[in-house]
N, C-alpha and C positions, 0 to 999 in steps of 0.2 A: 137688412142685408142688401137690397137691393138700391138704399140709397148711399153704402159705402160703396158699391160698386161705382157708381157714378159719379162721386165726391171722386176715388180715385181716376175715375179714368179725364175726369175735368182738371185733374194734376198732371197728368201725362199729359194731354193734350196743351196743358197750358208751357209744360214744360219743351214739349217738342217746339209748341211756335216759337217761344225765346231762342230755343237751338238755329231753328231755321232766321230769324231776324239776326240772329248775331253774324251766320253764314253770310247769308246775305248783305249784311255792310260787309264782310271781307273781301268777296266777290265784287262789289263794286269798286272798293277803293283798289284792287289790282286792276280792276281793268279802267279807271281814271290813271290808274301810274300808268298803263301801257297804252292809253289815246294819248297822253302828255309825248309817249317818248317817241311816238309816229308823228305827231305836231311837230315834235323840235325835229326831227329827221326830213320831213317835209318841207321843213319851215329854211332846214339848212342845204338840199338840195333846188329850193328856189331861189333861194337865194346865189349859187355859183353858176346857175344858171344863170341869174342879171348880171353879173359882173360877166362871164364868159360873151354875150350879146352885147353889155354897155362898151366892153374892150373889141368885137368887131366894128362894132355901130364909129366907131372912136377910129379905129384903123381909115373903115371908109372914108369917113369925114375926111381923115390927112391927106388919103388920094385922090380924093376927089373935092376940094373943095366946093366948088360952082356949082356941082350938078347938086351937091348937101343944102347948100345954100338954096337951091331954085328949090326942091323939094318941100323945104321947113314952109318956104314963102308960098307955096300950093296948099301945103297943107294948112295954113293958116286962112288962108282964105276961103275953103272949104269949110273951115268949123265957125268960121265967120259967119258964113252964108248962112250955115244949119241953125246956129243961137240967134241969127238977128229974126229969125219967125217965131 
């Protein structure tokens, strides 16, 4: 008696953890679809942001050329200084 009890309840219990693994990859694969869809959202507001900056960065440069110019040639020389140690 006491060892069908336990035969059964080693069937529930075997069956409940199947239920729970099965949950559980469902549970993961929504929440990889919903990191994927904050990535590409992420992915697509970094994006309009470089083009919005690459298109000031690009304005400045046409008004000012000289000052663009001495800048690039500062800041080259500075990264110069830092790699040549």
């Amino acid at each position: 008696m006491a060892t069908r009890n336990l035969e059964q309840d080693v069937d529930t219990l075997t069956r409940t953890i199947s239920e729970l693994r099965s949950e559980i990859g469902a549970l993961a694969g929504r929440a990889g679809g919903a990191a994927q869809d904050a990535g590409r959202w992420g992915a697509r507001r970094v994006g309009h942001a470089a083009e919005a900056a690459a298109g000031e960065i690009q304005g400045q440069v046409a008004e000012r050329p000289l000052t663009a110019l001495g800048l690039a040639f500062a800041a080259g020389l500075a990264i110069g200084r830092f790699l040549v140690r």
